[in-house]
C-alpha positions as CSV (number, residue, x, y, z in Angstrom):
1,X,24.4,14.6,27.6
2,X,23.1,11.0,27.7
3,X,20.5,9.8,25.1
4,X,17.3,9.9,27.1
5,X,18.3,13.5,28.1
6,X,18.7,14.7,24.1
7,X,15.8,13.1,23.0
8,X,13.3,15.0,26.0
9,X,14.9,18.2,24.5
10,X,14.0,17.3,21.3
11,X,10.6,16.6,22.1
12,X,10.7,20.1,23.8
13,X,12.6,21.9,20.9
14,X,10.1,20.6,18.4
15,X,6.8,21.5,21.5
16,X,8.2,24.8,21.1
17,X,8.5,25.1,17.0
18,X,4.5,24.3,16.9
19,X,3.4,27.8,17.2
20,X,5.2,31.0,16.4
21,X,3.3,32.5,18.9
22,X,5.4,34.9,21.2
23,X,3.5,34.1,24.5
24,X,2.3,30.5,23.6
25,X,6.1,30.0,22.8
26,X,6.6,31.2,26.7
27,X,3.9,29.1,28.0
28,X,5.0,26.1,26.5
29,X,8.5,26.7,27.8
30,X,7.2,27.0,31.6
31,X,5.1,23.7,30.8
32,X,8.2,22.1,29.7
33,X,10.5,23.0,32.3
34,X,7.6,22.1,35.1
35,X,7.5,19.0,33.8
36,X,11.2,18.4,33.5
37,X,12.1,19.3,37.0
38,X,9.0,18.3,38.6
39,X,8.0,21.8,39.7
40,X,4.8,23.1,40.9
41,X,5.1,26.6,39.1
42,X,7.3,28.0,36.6
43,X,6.8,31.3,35.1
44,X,8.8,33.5,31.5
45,X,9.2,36.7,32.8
46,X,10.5,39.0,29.6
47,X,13.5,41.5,30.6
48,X,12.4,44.9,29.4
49,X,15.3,47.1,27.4
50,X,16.5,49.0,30.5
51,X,17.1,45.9,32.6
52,X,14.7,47.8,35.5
53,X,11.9,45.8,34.7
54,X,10.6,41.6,34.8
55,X,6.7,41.1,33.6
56,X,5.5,37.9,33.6
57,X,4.8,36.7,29.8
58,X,2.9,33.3,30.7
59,X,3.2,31.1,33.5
60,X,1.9,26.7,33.9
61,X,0.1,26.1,37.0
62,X,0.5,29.7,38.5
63,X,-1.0,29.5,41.9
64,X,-4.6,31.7,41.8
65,X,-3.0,34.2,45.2
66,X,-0.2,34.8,42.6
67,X,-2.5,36.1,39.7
68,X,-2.9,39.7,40.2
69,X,-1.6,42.3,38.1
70,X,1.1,44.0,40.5
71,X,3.0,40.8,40.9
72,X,3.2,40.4,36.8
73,X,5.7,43.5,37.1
74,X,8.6,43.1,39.3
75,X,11.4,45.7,39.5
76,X,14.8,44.0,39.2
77,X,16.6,45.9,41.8
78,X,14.0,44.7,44.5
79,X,14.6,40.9,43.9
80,X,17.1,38.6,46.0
81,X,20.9,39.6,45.4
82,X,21.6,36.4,44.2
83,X,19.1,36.5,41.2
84,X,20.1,39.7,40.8
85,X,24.1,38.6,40.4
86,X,23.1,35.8,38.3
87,X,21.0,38.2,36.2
88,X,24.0,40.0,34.9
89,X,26.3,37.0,34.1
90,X,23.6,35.6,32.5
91,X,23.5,32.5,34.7
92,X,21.2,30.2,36.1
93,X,20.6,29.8,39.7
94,X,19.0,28.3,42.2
95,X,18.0,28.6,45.9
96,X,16.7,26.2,48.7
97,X,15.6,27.5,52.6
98,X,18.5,30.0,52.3
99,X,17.7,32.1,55.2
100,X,18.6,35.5,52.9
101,X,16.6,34.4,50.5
102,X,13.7,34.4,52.8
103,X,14.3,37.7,54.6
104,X,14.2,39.5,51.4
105,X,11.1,42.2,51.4
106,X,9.8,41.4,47.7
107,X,9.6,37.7,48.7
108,X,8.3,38.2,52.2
109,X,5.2,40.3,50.1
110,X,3.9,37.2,48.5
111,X,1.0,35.6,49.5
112,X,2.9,32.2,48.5
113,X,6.4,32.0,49.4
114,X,8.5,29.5,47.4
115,X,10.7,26.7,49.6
116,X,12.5,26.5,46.7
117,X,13.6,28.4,43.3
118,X,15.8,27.9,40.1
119,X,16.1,30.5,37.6
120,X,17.6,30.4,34.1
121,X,18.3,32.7,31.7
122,X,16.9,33.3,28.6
123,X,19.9,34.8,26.0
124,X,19.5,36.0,22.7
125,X,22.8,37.0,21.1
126,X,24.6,37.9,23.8
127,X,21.6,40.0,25.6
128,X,19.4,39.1,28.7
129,X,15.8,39.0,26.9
130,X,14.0,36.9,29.5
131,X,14.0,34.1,32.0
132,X,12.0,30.9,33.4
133,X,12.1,30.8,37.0
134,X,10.9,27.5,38.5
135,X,8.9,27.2,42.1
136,X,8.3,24.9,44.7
137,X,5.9,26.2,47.0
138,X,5.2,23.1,49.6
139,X,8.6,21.5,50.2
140,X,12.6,22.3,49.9
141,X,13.9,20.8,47.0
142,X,17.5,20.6,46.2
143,X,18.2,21.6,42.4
144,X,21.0,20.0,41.0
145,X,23.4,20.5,38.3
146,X,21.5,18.4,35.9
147,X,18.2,20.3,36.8
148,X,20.3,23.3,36.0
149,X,21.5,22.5,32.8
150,X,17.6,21.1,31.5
151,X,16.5,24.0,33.0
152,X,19.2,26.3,30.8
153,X,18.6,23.8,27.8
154,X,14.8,24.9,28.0
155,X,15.6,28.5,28.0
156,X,17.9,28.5,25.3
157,X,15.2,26.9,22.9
158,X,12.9,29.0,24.4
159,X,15.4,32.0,22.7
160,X,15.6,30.2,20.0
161,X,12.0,29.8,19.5
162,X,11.2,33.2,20.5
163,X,13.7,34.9,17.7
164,X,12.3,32.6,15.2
165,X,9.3,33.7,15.7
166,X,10.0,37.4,16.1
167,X,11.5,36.8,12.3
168,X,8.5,35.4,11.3
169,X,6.2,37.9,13.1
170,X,8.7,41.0,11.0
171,X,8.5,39.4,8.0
172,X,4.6,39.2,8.3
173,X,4.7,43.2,9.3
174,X,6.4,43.4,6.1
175,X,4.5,41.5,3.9
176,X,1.2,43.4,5.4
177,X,2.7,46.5,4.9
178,X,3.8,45.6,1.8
179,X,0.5,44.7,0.8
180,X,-1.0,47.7,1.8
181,X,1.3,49.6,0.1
182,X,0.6,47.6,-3.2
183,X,-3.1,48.1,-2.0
184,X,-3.0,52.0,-1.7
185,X,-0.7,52.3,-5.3
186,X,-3.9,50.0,-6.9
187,X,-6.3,52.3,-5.9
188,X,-4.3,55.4,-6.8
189,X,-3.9,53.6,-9.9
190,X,-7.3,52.6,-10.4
191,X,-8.8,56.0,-9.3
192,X,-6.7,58.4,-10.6
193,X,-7.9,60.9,-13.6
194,X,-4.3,60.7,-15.2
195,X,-4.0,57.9,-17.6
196,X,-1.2,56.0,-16.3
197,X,0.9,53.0,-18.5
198,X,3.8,50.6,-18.8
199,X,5.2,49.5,-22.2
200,X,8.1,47.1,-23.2
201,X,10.9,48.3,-25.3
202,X,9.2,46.2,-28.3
203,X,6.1,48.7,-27.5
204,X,3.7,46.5,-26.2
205,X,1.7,47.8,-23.6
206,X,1.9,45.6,-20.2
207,X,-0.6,47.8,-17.8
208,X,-2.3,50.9,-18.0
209,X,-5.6,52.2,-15.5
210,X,-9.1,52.9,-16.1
211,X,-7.9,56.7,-17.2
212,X,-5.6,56.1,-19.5
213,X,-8.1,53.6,-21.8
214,X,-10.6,56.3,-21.8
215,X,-8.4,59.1,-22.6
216,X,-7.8,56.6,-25.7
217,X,-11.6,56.0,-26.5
218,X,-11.8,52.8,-25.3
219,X,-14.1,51.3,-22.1
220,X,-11.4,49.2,-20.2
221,X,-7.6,48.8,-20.0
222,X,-8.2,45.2,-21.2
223,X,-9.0,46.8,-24.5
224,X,-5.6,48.5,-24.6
225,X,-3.3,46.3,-22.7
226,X,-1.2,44.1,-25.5
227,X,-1.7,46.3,-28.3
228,X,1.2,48.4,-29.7
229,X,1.9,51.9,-28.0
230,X,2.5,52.7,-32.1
231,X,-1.2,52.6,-32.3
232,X,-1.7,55.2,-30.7
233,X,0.5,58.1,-31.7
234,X,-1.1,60.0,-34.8
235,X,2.9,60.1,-35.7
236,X,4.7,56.8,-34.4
237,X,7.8,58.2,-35.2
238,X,7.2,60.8,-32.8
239,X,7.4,57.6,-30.2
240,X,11.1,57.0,-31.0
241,X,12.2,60.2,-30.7
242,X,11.0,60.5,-27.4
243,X,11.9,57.1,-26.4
244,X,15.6,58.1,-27.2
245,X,15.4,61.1,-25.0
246,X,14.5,59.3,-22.4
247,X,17.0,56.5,-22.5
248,X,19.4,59.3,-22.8
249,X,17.9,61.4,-19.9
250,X,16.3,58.7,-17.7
251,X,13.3,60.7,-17.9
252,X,11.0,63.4,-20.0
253,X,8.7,65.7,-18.3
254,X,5.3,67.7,-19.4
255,X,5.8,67.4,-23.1
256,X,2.8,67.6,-25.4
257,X,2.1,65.1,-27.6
258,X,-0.8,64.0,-30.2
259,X,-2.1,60.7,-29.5
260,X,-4.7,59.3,-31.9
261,X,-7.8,57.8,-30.0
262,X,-9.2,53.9,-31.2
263,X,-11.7,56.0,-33.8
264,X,-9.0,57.7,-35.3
265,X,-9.4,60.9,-33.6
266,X,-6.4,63.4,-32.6
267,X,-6.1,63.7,-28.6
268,X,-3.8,66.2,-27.1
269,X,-2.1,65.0,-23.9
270,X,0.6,66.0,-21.7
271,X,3.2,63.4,-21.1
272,X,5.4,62.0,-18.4
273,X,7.4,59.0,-19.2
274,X,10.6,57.2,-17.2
275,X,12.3,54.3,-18.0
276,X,13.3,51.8,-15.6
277,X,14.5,48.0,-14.8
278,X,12.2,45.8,-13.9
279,X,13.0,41.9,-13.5
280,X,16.1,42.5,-15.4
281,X,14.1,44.0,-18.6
282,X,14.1,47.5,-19.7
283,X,10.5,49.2,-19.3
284,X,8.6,52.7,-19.7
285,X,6.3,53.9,-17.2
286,X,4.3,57.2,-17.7
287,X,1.3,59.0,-17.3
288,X,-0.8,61.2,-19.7
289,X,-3.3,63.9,-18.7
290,X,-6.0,64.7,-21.2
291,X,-5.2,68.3,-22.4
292,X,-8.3,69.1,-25.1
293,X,-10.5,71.4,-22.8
294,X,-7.5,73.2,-22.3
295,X,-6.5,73.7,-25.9
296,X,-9.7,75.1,-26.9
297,X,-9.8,77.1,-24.0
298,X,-6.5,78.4,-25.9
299,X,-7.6,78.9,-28.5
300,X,-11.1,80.2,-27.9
301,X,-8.5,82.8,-26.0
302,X,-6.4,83.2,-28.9
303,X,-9.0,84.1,-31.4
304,X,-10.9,86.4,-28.3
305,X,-7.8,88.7,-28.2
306,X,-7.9,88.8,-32.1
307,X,-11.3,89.6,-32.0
308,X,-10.6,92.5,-29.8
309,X,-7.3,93.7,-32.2
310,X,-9.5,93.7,-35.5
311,X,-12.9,94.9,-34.0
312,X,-10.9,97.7,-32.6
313,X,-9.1,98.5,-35.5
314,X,-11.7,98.0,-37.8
315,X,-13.8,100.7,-35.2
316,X,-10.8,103.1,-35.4
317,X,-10.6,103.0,-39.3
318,X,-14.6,103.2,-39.3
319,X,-14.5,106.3,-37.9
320,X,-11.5,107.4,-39.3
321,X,-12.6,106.9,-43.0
322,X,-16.5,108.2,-41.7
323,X,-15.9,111.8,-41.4
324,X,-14.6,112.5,-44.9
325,X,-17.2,110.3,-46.1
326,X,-20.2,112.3,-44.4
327,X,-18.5,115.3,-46.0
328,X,-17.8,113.7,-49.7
329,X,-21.8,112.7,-49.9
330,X,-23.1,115.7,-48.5
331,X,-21.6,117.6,-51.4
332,X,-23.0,114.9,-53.8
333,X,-26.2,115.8,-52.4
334,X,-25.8,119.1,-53.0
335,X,-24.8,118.9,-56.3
336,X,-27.4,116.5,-56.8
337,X,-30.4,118.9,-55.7
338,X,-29.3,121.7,-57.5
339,X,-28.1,120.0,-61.3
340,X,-30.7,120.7,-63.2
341,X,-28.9,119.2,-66.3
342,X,-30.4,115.0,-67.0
343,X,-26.2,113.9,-67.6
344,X,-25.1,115.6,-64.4
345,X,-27.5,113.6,-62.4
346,X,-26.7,110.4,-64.3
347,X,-23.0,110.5,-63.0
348,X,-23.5,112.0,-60.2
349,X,-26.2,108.6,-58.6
350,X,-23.7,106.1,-58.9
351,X,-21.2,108.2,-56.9
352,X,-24.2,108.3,-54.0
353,X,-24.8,104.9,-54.5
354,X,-21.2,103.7,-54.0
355,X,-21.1,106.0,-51.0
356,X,-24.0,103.8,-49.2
357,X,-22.4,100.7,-49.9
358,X,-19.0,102.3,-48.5
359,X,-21.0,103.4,-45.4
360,X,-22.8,99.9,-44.9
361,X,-19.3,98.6,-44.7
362,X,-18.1,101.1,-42.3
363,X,-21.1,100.4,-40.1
364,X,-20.5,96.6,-40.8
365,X,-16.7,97.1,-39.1
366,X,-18.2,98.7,-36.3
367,X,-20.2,95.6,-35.5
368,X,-17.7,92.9,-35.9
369,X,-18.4,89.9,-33.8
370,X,-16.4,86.9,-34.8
371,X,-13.7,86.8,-37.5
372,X,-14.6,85.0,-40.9
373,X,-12.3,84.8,-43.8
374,X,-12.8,84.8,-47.6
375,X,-12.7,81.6,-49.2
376,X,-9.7,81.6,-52.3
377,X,-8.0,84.4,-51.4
378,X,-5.9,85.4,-54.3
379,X,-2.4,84.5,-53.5
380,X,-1.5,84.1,-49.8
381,X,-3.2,86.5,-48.4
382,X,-5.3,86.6,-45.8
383,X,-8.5,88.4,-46.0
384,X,-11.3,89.4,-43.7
385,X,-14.9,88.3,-44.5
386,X,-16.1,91.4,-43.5
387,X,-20.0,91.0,-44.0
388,X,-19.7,87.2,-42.2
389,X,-18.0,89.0,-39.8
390,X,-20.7,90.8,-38.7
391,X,-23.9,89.1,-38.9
392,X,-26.0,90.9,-36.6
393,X,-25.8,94.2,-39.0
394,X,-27.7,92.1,-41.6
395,X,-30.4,92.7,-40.2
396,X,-30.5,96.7,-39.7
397,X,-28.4,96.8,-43.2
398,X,-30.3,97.7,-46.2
399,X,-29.6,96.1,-49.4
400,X,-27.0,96.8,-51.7
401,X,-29.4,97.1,-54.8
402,X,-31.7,99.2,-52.6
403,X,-32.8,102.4,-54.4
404,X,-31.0,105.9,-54.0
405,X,-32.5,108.0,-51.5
406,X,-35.0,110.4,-53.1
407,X,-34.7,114.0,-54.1
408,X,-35.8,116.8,-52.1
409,X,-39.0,116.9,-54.5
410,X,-39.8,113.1,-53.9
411,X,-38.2,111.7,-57.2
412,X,-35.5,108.9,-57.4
413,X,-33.2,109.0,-60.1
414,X,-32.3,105.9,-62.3
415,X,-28.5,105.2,-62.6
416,X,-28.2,103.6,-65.9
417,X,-26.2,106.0,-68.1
């Protein structure tokens, strides 16, 4: 290759690295091979994967007659043999007044006929991807080998060009998609209602969401980001532990924990946490769901289906312990109406008395409606506040000093001995 030669493909080698541009790459090779050889026309046709197909990618100086869209697809079987042959070893090839050439039906359809032709392949690791065909229209011209080998110098920085830029082009796909993956784990991120975090190993928090900051009591991750996870376990302890069954495991799932919010005040969470490798330094990622509403749902359940034990035991041993009662102070008020004797009716009052106050509390158990406890019970028991208990029968109770019910003549009887 002489000197003058290498430097014109440089200039074409470095025409074509300007843009990385499929089809601008396949214009400027059909300028550069025009100009070269001195053509009138030159057109990159692109091979299609099945090798049936030629479309025309960009063209220089394509005649206006030439411009319409069933020409821009060519079927490879009805071209001249010879481009055909040359197709499959991959070879250039050229053509001038042959009379075969001419009698062939897909050239005698064109409104211009080329006098002359030179194709040359365009090869990209060992596969056909394209070619630049070259056309003189007015006069015969006779390629030769050094028009052949320009000609197959352009195409193959032409294949070069075109697979650089099909890297390029990938690697933008890539970095798009990429992005909108990053994009779509932001907003996930950003909008979801779990609190989600990273720590170090040394505890510091790295990331966390919107969520997980106001699980904590505070109004932005920038408020928790850099402080110590510590802070916010009501037992830090409890961190470690986990943390070592997660380095063991790779991962804990759903376990409930007691985080302390930035006042101080106990939060219940479920946790997720994994630990992972990122930039060659051992990290924690996890996620915390804010679990409160559903522990007092629990327990408001809890202390429903306690309700229901003790109000209907209390109702069974109301009515158990009523019967015998009715019959115990209907005696006393028998005895009571016909005692004529001062000291019988002084013993026998108190015994009404503490019968009323043993019925108030048997209607009292029948109208339990939350469960109270007494304060100081002795020892460790447990004891049910049974007149806090039921606060609606304060008002239909009566007293506990009220007065003995009155004698069949109207009197009431005084109880002090």
């Amino acid at each position: 290759m002489t000197d003058d030669t290498a430097d014109v493909l440089l200039a074409v080698a470095q025409a074509l690295a300007g843009t990385t541009n499929p089809r601008e790459i396949a214009r400027r090779a059909a300028r550069e091979v025009t100009r070269l050889l001195g053509a009138e026309t030159s057109v990159y046709f692109q091979i299609d994967d099945t090798y049936e197909y030629a479309v025309a990618v960009a063209g220089y100086r394509v005649p206006e007659a030439l411009r319409r869209p069933e020409l821009a697809r060519i079927r490879i079987g009805d071209l001249p043999v010879f481009i055909g042959d040359a197709l499959g070893r991959h070879e250039a090839a050229a053509t001038a007044g042959d009379q075969p050439f001419f009698e062939n039906p897909f050239i005698q359809s064109l409104p211009v006929r080329p006098q002359s032709l030179l194709y040359a392949p365009v090869v990209e690791d060992a596969r056909l991807k394209g070619a630049l065909v070259s056309y003189w229209w007015n006069e015969t011209h006779r390629v030769t080998d050094r028009e052949i080998r320009l000609a197959t110098s352009v195409a193959r920085r032409a294949a070069i060009a075109l697979a650089a830029a099909r890297v390029i082009e990938q690697s933008e796909l890539r970095r798009r998609e990429a992005e909108a993956t990053e994009q779509r784990y932001r907003s996930l991120f950003e909008r979801s209602l779990a609190g989600m975090f990273r720590t170090r190993r040394d505890g510091d928090v790295s990331e966390c969401n919107p969520a997980f900051a106001r699980i904590l009591g505070f109004s932005t991750p920038n408020d928790v980001i850099g402080r110590r996870a510590s802070e916010f376990w009501m037992q830090p302890a409890d961190r470690e532990v986990m943390l070592a069954a997660v380095e063991r495991t790779g991962a804990v799932t759903n376990v409930e924990v007691t985080l302390k919010r930035g006042d101080g005040r106990p939060v219940a969470v479920l946790m997720n946490v994994a630990s992972l490798v990122d930039a060659g330094e051992r990290v924690f990622e996890g996620q915390i769901l804010d679990i409160t509403d559903r522990k007092r749902a629990e327990a408001a359940r809890r202390e429903a289906d306690a309700l229901r034990s003790v109000a209907s035991l209390a109702n069974g041993a109301a009515h158990d312990i009523n019967n015998p009662l009715t019959v115990i102070r209907g005696v006393l008020e028998l005895l009571v109406q016909r005692s004529e004797e001062k000291v019988s009716l002084h013993r026998l009052t108190p015994a009404l008395r503490a019968i009323e106050q043993i019925a108030e509390t048997i209607r009292r158990m029948s109208h339990i409606t939350r469960l109270e406890l007494v304060p100081d019970a002795p020892g460790d028991m447990t004891m049910l506040d049974i007149r806090e208990s039921a606060p609606d029968a304060n008002q239909t109770s009566a007293p506990p000093d009220s007065p003995a019910p009155p004698d069949r003549h109207g009197a009431s009887f005084d109880s002090t001995p």
